[in-house]
TIRO-229560 format. One line per field, with one value per residue (C-alpha): residue in three letters; chain; x, y, z. Coordinates in steps of 0.1 Angstrom, whole numbers, plus 5000, padded with zeros to 4 digits. Last residue first. Layout:
residues N
residuo: c(Ala | ...)
cadena: c(A | ...)
x: c(X | ...)
y: c(Y | ...)
z: c(Z | ...)
end
This chain:
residues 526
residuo: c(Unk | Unk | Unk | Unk | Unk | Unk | Unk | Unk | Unk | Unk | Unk | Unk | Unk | Unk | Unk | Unk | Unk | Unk | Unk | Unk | Unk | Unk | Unk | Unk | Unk | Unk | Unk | Unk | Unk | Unk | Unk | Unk | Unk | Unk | Unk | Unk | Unk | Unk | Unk | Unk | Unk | Unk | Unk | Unk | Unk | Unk | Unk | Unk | Unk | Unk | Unk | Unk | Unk | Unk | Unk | Unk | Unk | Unk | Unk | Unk | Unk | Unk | Unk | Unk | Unk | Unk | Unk | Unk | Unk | Unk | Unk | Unk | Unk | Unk | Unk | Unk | Unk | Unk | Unk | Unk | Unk | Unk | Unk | Unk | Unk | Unk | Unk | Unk | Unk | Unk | Unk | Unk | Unk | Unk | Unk | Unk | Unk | Unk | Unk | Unk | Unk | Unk | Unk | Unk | Unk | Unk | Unk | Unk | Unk | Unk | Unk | Unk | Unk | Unk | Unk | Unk | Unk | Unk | Unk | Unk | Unk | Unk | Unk | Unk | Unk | Unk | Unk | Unk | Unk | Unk | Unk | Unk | Unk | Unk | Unk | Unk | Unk | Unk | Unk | Unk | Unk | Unk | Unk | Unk | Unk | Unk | Unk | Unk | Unk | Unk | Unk | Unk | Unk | Unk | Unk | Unk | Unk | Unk | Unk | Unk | Unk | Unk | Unk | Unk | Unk | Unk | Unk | Unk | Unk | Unk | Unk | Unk | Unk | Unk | Unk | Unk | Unk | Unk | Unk | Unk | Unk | Unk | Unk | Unk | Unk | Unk | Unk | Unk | Unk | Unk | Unk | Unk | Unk | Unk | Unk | Unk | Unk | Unk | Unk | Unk | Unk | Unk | Unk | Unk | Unk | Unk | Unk | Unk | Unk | Unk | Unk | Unk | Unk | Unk | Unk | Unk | Unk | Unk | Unk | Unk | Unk | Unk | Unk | Unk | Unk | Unk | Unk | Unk | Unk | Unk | Unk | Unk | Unk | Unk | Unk | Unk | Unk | Unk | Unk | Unk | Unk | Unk | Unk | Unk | Unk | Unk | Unk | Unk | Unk | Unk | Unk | Unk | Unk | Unk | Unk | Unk | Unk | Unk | Unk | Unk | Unk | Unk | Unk | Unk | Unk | Unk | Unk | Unk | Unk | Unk | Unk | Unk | Unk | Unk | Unk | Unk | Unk | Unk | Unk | Unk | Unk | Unk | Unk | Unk | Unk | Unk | Unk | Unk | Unk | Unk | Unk | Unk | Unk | Unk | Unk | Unk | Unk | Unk | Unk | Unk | Unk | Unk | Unk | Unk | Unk | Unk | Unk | Unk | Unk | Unk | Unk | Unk | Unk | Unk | Unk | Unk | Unk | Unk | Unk | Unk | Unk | Unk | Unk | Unk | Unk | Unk | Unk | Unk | Unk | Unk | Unk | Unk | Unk | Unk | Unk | Unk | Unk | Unk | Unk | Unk | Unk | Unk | Unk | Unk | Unk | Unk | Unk | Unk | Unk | Unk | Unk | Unk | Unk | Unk | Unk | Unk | Unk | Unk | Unk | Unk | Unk | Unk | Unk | Unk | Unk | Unk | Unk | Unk | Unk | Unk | Unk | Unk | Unk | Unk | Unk | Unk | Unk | Unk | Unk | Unk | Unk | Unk | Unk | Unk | Unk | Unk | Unk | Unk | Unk | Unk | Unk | Unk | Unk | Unk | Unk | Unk | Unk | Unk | Unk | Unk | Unk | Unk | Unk | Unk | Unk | Unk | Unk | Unk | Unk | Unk | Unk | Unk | Unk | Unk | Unk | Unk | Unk | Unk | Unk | Unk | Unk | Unk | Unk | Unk | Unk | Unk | Unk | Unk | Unk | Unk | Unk | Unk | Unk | Unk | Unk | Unk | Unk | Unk | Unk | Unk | Unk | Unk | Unk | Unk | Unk | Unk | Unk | Unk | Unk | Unk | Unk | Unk | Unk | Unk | Unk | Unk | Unk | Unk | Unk | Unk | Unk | Unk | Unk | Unk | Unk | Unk | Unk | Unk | Unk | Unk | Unk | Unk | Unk | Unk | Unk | Unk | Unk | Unk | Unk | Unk | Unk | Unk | Unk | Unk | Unk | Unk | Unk | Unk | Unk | Unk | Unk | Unk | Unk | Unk | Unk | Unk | Unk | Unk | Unk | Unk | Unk | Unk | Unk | Unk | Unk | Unk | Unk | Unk | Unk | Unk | Unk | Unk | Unk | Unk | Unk | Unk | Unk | Unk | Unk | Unk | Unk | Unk | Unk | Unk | Unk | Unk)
cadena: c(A | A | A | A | A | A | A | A | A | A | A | A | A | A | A | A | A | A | A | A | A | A | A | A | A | A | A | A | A | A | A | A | A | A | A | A | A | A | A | A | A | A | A | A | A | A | A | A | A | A | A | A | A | A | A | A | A | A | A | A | A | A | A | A | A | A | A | A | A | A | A | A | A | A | A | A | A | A | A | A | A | A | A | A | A | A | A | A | A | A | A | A | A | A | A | A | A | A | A | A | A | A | A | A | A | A | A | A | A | A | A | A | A | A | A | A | A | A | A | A | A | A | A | A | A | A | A | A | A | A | A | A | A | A | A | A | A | A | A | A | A | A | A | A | A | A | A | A | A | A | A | A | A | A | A | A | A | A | A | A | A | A | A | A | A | A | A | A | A | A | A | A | A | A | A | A | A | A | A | A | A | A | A | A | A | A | A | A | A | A | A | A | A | A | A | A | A | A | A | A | A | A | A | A | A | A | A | A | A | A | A | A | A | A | A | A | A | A | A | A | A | A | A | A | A | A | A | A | A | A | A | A | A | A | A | A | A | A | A | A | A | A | A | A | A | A | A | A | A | A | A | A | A | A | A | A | A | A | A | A | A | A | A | A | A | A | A | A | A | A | A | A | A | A | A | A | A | A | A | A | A | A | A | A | A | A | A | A | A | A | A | A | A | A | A | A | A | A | A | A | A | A | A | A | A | A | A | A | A | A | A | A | A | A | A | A | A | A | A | A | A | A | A | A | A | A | A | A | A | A | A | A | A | A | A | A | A | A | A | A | A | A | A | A | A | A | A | A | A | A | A | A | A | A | A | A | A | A | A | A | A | A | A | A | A | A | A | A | A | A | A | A | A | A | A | A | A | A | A | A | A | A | A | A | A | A | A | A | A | A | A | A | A | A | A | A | A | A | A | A | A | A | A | A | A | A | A | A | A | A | A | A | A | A | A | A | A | A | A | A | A | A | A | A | A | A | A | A | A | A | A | A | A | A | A | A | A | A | A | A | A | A | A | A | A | A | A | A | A | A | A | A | A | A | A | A | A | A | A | A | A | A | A | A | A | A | A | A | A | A | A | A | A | A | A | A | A | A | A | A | A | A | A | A | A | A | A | A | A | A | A | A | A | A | A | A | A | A | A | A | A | A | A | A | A | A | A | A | A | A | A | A | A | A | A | A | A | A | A | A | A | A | A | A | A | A)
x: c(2072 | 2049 | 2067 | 2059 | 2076 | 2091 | 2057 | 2052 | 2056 | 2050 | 2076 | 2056 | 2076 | 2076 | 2040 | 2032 | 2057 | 2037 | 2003 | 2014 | 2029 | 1999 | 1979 | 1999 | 1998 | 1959 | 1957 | 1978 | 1958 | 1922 | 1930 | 1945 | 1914 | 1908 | 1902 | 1920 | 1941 | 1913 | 1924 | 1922 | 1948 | 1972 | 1971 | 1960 | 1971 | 2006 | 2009 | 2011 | 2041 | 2039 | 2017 | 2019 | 1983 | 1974 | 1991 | 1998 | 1964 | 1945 | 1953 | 1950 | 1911 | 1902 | 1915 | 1890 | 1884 | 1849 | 1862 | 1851 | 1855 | 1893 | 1903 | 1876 | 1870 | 1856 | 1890 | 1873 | 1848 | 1883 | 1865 | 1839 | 1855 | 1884 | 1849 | 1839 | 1869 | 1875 | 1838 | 1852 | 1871 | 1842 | 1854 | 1883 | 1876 | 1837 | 1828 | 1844 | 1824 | 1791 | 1796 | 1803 | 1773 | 1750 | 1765 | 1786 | 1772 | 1761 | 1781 | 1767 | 1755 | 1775 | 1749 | 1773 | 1807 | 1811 | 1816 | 1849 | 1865 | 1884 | 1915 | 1917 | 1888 | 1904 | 1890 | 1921 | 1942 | 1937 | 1938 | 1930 | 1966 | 1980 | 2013 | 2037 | 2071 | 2107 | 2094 | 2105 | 2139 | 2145 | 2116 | 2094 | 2102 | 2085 | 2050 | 2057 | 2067 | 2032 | 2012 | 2024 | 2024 | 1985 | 1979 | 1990 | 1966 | 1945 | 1976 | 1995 | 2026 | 2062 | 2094 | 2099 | 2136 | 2137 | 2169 | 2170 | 2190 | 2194 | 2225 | 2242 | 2237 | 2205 | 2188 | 2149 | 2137 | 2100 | 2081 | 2053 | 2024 | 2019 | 2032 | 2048 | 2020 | 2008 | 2049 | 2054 | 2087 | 2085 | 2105 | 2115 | 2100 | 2080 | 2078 | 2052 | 2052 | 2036 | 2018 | 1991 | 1971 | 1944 | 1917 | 1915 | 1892 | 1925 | 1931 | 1901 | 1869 | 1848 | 1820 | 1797 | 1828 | 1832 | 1843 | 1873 | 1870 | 1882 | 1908 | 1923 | 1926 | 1947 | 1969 | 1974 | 1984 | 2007 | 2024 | 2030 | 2048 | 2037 | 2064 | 2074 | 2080 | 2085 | 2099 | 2130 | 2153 | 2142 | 2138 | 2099 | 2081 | 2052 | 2015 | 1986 | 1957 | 1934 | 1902 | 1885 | 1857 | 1848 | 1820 | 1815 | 1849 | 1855 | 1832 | 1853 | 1864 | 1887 | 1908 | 1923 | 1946 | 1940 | 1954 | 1920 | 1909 | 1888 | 1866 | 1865 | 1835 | 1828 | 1790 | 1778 | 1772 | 1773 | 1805 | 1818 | 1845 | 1877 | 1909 | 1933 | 1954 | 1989 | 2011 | 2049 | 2058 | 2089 | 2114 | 2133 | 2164 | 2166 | 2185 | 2220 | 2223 | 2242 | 2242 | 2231 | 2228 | 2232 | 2199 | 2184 | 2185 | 2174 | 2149 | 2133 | 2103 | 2085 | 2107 | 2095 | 2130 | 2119 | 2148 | 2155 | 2176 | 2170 | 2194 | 2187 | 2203 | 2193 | 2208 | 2185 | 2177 | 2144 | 2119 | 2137 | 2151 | 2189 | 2197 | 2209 | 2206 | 2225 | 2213 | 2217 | 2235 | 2272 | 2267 | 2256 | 2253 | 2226 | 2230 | 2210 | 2173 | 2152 | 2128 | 2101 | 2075 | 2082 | 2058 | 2069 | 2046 | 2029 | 1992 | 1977 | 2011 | 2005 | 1967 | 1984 | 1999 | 1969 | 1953 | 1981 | 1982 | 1942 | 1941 | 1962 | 1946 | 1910 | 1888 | 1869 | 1857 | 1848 | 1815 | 1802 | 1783 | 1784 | 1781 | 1765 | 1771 | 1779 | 1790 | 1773 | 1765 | 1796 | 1790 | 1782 | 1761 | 1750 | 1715 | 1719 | 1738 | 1707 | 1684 | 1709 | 1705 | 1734 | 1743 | 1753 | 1780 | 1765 | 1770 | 1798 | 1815 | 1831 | 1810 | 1829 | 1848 | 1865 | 1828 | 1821 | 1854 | 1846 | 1813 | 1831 | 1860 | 1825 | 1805 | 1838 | 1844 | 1805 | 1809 | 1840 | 1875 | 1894 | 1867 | 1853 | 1821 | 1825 | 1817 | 1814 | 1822 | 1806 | 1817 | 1798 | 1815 | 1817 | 1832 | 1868 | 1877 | 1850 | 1844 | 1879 | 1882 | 1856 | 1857 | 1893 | 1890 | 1862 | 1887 | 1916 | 1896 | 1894 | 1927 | 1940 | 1920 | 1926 | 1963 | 1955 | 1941 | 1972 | 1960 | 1968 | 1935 | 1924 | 1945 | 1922 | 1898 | 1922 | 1911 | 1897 | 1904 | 1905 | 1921 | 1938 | 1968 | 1989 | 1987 | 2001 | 2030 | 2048 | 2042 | 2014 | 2033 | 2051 | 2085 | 2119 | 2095 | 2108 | 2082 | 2093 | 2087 | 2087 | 2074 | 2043 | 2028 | 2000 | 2029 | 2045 | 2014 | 2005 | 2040 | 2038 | 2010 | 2025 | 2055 | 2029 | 2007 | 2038 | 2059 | 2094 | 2119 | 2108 | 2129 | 2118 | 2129 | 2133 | 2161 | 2162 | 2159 | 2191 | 2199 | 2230 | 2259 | 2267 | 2303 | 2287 | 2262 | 2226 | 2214 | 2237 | 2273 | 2274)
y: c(7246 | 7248 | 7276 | 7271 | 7288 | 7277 | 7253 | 7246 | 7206 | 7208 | 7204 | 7198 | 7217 | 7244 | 7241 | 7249 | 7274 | 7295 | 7284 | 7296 | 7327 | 7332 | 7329 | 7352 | 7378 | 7377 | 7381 | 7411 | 7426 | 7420 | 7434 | 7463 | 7467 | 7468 | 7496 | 7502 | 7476 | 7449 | 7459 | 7419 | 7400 | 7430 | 7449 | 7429 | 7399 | 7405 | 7433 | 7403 | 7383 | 7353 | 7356 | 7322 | 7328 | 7288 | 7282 | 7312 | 7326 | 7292 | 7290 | 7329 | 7325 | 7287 | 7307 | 7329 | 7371 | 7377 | 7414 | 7429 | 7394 | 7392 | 7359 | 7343 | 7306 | 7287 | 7268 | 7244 | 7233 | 7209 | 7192 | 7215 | 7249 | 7238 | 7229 | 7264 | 7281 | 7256 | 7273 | 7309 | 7305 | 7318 | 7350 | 7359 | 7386 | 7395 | 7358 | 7352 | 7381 | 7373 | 7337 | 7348 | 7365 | 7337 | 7318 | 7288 | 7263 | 7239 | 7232 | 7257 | 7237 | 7229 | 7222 | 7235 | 7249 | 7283 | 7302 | 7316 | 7350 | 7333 | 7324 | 7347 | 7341 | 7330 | 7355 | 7385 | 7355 | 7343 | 7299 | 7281 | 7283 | 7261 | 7267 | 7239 | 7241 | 7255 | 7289 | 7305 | 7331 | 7361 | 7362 | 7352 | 7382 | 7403 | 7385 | 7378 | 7417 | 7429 | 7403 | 7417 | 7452 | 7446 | 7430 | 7455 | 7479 | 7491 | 7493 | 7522 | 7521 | 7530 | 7511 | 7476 | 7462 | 7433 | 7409 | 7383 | 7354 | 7328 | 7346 | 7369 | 7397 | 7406 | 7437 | 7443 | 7476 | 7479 | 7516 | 7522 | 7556 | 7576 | 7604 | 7632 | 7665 | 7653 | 7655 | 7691 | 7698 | 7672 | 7647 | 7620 | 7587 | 7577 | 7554 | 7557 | 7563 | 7555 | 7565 | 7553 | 7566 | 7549 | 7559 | 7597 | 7611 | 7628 | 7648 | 7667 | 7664 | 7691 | 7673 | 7704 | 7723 | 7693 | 7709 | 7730 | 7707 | 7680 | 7705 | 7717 | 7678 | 7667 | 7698 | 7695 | 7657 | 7665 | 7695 | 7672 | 7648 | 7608 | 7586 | 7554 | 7528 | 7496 | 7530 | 7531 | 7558 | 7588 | 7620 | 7620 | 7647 | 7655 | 7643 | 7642 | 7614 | 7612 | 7605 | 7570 | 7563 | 7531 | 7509 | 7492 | 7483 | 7521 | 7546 | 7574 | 7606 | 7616 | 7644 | 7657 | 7685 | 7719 | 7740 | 7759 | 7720 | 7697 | 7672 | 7638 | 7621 | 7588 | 7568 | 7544 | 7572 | 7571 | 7595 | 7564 | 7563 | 7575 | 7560 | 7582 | 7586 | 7598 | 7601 | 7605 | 7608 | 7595 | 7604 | 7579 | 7581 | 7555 | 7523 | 7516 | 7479 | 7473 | 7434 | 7429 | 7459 | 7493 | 7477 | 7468 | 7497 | 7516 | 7495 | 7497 | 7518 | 7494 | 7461 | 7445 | 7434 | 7402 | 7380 | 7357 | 7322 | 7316 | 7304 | 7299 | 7299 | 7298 | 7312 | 7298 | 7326 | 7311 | 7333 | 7361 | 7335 | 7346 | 7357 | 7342 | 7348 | 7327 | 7341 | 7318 | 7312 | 7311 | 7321 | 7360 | 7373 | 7384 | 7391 | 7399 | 7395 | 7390 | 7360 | 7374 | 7360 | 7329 | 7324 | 7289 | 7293 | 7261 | 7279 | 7277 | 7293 | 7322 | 7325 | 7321 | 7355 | 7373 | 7367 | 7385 | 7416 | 7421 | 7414 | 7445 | 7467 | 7463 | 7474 | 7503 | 7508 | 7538 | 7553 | 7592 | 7617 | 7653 | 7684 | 7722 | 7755 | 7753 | 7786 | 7777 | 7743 | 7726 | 7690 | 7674 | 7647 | 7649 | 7652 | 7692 | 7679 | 7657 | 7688 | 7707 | 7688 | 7660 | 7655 | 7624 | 7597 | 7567 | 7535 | 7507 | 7516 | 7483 | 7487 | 7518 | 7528 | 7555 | 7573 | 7571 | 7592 | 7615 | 7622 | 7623 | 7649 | 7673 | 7671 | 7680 | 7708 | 7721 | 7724 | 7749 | 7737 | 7764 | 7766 | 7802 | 7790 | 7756 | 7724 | 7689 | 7657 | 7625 | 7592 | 7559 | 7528 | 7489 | 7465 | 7447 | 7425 | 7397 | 7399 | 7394 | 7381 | 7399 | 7430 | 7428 | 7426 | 7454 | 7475 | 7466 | 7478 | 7509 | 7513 | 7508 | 7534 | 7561 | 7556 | 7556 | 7589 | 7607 | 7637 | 7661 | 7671 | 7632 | 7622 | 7637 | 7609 | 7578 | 7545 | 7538 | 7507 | 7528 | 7518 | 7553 | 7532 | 7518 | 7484 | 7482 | 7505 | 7487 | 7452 | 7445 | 7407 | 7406 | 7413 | 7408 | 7392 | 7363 | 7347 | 7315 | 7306 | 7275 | 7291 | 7275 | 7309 | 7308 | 7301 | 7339 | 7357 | 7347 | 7360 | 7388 | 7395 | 7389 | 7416 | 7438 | 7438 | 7440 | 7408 | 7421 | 7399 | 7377 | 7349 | 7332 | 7301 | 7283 | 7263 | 7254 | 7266 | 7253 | 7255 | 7273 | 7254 | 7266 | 7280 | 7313 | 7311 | 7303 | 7272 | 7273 | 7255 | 7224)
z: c(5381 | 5408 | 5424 | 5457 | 5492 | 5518 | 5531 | 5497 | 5511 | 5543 | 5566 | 5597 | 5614 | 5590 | 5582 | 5621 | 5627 | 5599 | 5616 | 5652 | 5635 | 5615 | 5647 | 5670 | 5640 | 5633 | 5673 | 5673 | 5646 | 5664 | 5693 | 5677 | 5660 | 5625 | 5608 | 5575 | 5575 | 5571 | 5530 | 5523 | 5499 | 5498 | 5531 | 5558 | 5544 | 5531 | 5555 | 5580 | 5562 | 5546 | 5514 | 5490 | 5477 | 5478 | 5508 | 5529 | 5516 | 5522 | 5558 | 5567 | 5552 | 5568 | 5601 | 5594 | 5582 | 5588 | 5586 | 5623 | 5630 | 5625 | 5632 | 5632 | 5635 | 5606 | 5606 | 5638 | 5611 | 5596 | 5561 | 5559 | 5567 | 5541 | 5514 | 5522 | 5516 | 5481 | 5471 | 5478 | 5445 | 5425 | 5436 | 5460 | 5481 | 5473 | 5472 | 5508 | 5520 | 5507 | 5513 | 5554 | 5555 | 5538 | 5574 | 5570 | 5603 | 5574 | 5541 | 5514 | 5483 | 5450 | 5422 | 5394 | 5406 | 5400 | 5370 | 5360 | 5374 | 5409 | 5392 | 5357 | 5331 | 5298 | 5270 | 5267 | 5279 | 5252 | 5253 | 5217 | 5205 | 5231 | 5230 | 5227 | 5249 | 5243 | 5237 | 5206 | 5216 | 5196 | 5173 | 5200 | 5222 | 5202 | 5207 | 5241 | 5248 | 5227 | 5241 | 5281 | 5268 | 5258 | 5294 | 5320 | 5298 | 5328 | 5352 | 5330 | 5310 | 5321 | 5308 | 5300 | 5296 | 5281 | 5276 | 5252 | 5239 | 5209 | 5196 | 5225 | 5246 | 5227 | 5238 | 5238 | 5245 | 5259 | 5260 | 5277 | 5271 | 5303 | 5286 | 5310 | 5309 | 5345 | 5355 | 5341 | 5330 | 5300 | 5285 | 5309 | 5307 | 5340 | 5369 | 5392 | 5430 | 5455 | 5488 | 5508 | 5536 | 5559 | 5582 | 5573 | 5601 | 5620 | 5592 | 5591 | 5565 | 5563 | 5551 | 5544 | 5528 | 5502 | 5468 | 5486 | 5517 | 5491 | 5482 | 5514 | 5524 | 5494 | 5488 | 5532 | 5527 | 5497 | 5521 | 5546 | 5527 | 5517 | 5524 | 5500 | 5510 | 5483 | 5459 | 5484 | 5461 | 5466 | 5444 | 5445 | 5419 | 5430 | 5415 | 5440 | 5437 | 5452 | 5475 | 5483 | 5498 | 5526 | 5535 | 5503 | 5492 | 5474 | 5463 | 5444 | 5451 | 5424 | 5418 | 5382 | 5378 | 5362 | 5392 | 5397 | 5407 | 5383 | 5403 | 5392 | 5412 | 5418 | 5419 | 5446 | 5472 | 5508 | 5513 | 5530 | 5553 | 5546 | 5526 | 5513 | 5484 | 5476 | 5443 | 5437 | 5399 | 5396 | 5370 | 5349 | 5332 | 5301 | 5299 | 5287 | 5296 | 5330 | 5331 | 5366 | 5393 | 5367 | 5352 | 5384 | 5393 | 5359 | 5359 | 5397 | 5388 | 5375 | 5379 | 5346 | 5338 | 5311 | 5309 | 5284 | 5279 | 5317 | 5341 | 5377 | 5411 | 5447 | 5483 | 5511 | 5536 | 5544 | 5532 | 5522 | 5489 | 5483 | 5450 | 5417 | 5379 | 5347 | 5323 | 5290 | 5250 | 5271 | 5301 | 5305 | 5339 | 5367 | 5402 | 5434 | 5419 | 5449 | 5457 | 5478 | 5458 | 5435 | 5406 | 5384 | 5354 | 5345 | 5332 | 5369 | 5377 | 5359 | 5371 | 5402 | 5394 | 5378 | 5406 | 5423 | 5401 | 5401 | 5442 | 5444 | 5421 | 5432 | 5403 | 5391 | 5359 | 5334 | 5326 | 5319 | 5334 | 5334 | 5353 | 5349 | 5359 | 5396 | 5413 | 5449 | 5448 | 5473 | 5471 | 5506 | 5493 | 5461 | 5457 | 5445 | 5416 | 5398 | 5403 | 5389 | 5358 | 5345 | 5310 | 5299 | 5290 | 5270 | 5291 | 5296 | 5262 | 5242 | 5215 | 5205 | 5234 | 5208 | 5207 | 5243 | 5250 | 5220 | 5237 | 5273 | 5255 | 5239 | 5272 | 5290 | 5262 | 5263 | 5302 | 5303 | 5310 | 5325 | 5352 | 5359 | 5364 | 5381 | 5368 | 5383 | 5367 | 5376 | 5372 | 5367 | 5379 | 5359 | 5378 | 5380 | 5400 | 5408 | 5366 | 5364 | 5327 | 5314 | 5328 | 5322 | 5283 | 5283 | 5301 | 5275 | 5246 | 5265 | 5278 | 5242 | 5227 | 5250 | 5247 | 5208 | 5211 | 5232 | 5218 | 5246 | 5257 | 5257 | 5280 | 5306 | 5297 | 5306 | 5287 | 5323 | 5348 | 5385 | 5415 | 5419 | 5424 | 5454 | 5447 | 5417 | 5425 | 5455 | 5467 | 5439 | 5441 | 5477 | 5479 | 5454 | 5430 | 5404 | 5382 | 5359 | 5326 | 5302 | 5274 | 5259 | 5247 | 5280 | 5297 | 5281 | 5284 | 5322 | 5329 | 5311 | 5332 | 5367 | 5351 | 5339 | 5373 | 5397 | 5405 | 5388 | 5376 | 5344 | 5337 | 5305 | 5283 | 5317 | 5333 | 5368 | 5404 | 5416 | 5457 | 5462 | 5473 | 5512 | 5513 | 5512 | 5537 | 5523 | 5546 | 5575 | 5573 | 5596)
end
């Protein structure tokens, strides 16, 4: 009998859809959302996990971008700010308001009358959208920062952006997809692509299970980040632009104990923020190098990016004095960016989507660049396009935006619903905090089967009800999935603690497959 996948093996067909969108990061999850939301049948291929790469390795922060602002990138501004309200509103669980505080130095290139002057104009284009009017801050107001070096300060200012987690963002945003009729398949790679006739026909070979498949699809959205040109040269080999990557790196520390960020200006006129992050935690970056490789799933941070990082948080910092060995976590990544400059933090951040037309009735997107906040303005602006190529085989419903639809977890929850007994107010806190007014269907799991309460990962209050409902609801399958993704336990659990998560997801993972649930190799949910 020939294994599931080998050559001679037929592959398994997916199906046809109006829209084949390859890439899992936040714009290809949110073009996704879009385009069901449009009544286009639509599936969601991702080579890994969603927010594998990019979007989850960001600064974490939803901002109209301040420092765009010196180079007159207005409408930039504009769009990130109309598109932070929108998230705050649909991600409520996500996404949260955070004031930020800029320091300054005598001697600074940028002198305190032109931050106050760039954080007026800043409030001005949020319009009604702005969080809270940006300020000026005393030295009384400095010298209760922790830490802060005082010596040559000549004033700071305060002004409001958001903060959000990235990861989370990009995969709610997936089953939001799917709640919509998307089919969303992670680690489904891309190996081949071709024109038939008035379709795509596209294959691969699932991780998963090693089971070749096949689909065709009348468009095809390549939101592969920094994979375009790849995938370009890959499949159909449309002239696409050069790239260049703009390597970045963050850490992960304990907490600073403050519930505000910081942007600190360095002699060499980039930005660095120290921000709160998850409660217990702060994070510092980012860098900007230039990165030459090709792996952008893992991508390694250098030496001399870890020293820049260090040497200049003890630069503002000398009472922390933070060393290398405190750092709990690191992650690097890269993002994708059009060429034009010399300088990567002078490179616009602004997208760019080319459609091609291989043939009448057809499309092929390529979407280049753009920025995490405004995930959602490319995906309206590629649907919206994209319409005059190919209308979507189904009915849209013209009363659902996804600028007003709450994503999974960011509606209200259930009316009257009480706390089954033996779940601790702890455990709600924690379960509301990772997935939002979803936690009720953790509770009910706990409920039905009380042996699920168990943890896993106490230090977390991470369950068996938790690992359950992530490999089948949130469809993640290996550990880095959960530790990483859906929770950020990476940071400082135990090795105790890790190597019994990983004996109990592969007890649970065995489980489902002999059970032969259905899902259990994946779901789509066409």
């Amino acid at each position: 009998m020939n294994a599931i996948g080998s050559p001679s093996s037929a592959p398994r067909e997916l199906g046809a859809f109006d829209i084949a969108v390859v890439g899992g990061g936040i714009n290809g999850c949110g073009v996704a959302r879009e385009a069901a939301y449009r009544g286009y049948r639509t599936v969601l291929l991702e080579q890994y996990d969603f927010a594998q790469a990019t979007s989850s390795q960001s600064t974490k922060l939803i901002h109209g971008g301040i420092r765009y602002l010196e180079s007159g990138e207005f409408g930039l501004v504009w769009e990130g700010l109309h598109e932070r309200r929108n998230l705050l509103r649909i991600a409520p669980h996500l996404v949260r308001p955070l004031e930020l505080i800029i320091p300054i130095y005598r001697g600074s290139v940028r002198r305190p009358w032109m931050v106050r002057l760039g954080t007026v104009l800043y409030d001005l284009l949020a319009g009604h959208r702005n969080l809270g009017r940006s300020r000026s801050l005393t030295r009384a107001d400095l010298g209760r920062i922790p830490y802060l070096r005082q010596d040559g300060l000549s004033g700071a200012v305060a002004y409001f952006d958001a903060q959000a987690l990235d990861s989370r963002l990009t995969l709610e945003t997936a089953l939001s997809a799917r709640q919509a009729g998307a089919a969303i398949l992670n680690y489904h790679p891309v190996t081949g692509a071709r024109l038939e006739g008035r379709a795509y026909r596209l294959e691969g070979t699932a991780t998963r299970t090693g089971e070749a498949w096949t689909l065709t699809a009348r468009s095809v959205v390549n939101a592969t980040g920094p994979w375009v040109p790849q995938f370009e040269r890959r499949t159909m080999n449309h002239r696409s632009h050069a790239m260049v990557y703009d390597r970045g790196i963050h850490f992960v520390i304990p907490t600073l104990g403050v519930s505000y960020g910081l942007a600190l200006m360095g002699e060499d006129r980039r930005l660095i923020f120290v921000l709160p992050w998850r409660d217990k935690y702060s994070l510092i970056g980012t860098t900007e190098s230039r990165y030459e490789g090709e792996d952008f799933a893992h991508v390694p941070p250098s030496q001399e990016e870890i020293t820049y990082l260090l040497d200049t948080f003890n630069q503002f910092f000398p009472g922390r004095n933070l060393r290398r060995e405190e750092v709990l976590h690191i992650y690097c990544g890269v993002r994708a960016l059009m060429t034009g400059g010399n300088s990567l933090s002078r490179l616009s951040r602004e997208s760019e989507i080319v459609i091609e037309s291989d043939a009448p009735g057809t499309a092929w997107v390529l979407l280049y660049g753009g920025k995490l906040t405004s995930y959602r303005s490319y995906a309206v602006n590629i649907v919206r396009r994209l319409r005059k190529h190919v209308p979507p085989s189904g009915q849209a419903n013209g009363l659902l935006d996804t600028a007003v639809e709450p994503l999974l977890g960011g509606g209200a929850e259930p009316a009257g619903f009480r706390v089954p007994h033996g779940i601790s107010t702890e455990q709600v806190d924690i379960w509301r905090k990772r997935y939002g007014s979803r936690w009720v269907e953790l509770a009910r799991r706990v409920e039905r089967n009380p042996g699920s309460s168990e943890a896993l990962v106490p230090s977390h209050r991470f369950t068996q009800a938790d690992l359950e409902y992530m490999v089948e609801e949130e469809l993640a399958y290996r550990l880095e999935d959960f530790t990483l993704r859906r929770t950020k336990m990476i940071y400082d659990m135990t090795t105790a603690e890790r190597s019994r998560l990983e004996a109990a997801l592969a007890a649970y993972l065995a489980h489902r497959k002999s059970q032969a649930l259905p899902g259990a190799q994946g779901s789509h949910r066409a």
